[in-house]
C-alpha positions in Angstrom: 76.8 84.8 61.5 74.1 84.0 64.0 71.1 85.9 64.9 68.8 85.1 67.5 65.5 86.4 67.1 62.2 86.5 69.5 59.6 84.0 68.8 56.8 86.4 70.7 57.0 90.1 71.8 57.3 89.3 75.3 60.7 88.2 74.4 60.4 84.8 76.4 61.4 82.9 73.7 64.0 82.7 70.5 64.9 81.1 67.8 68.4 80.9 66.1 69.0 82.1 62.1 72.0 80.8 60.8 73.4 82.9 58.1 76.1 81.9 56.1 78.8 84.1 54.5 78.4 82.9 50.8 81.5 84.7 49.8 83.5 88.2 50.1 85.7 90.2 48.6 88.4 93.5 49.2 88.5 97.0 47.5 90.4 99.5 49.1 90.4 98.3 52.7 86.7 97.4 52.8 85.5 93.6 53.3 82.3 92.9 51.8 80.0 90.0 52.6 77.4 88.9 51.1 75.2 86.1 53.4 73.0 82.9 52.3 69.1 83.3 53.5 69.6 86.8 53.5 66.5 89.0 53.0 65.4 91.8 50.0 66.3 94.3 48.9 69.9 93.2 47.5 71.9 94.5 49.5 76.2 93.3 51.1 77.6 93.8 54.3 80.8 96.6 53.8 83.6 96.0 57.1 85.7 99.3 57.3 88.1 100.0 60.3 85.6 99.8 63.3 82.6 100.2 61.5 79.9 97.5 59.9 77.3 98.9 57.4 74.7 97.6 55.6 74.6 98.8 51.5 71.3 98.5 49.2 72.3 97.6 45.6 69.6 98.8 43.3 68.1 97.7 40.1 69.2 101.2 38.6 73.0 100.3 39.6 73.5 103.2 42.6 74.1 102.3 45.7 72.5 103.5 49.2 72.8 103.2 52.9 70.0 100.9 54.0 66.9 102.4 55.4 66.5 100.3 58.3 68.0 101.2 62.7 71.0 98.8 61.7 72.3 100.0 58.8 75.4 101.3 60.7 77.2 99.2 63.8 78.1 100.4 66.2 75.4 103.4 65.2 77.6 106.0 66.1 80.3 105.0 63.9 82.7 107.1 62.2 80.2 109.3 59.1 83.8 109.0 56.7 84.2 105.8 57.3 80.4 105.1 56.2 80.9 107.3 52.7 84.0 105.3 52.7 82.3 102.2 52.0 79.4 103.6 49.9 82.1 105.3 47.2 84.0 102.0 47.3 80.6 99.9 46.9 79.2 102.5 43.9 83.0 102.1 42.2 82.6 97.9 42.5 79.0 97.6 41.8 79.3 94.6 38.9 82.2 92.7 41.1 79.3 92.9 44.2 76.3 91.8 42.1 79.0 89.8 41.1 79.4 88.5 44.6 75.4 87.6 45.3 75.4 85.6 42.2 77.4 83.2 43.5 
């Protein structure tokens, strides 16, 4: 995955992030990737049907929709297909933690 992001707020300028996937892994028709370099909190990237979305693992072992604009791709994806992926995340919490500590 690459990301390119401004170097100054005019936006004249960029600089690429490379990101790579450091492993995934399949539950009930839901990919989830887990990237190198990524950023806290510890969180994977869940791939159901059309949708992308971004889940926060926490400390206390729940699981929640990131709080940040992203957290959903495209943002007006399907709302079943996002609780799809958070019951299937909270269900395989150890084999994601799992996943980052590779």
């Amino acid at each position: 995955m690459a990301t390119f992001y401004p170097l100054n707020p005019t936006g004249l300028g960029y600089y690429l992030s490379i990101y790579l996937c450091m492993g995934s892994i399949n539950f009930e028709g839901v990919r989830f990737e887990a990237y190198s370099n990524d950023h806290d909190p510890m969180h994977v990237h869940g791939f159901y049907a059309e949708v992308e979305v971004i889940v926060e693992l926490r400390r206390d072992r729940t699981v929640l929709l990131a709080s940040r604009k992203d957290a959903v791709r495209p943002r007006n994806g399907s709302r079943s297909d996002v609780r799809h992926v958070l019951a299937v995340a909270n269900k395989h919490f150890d084999e994601l933690v799992g996943l980052l500590e590779k």
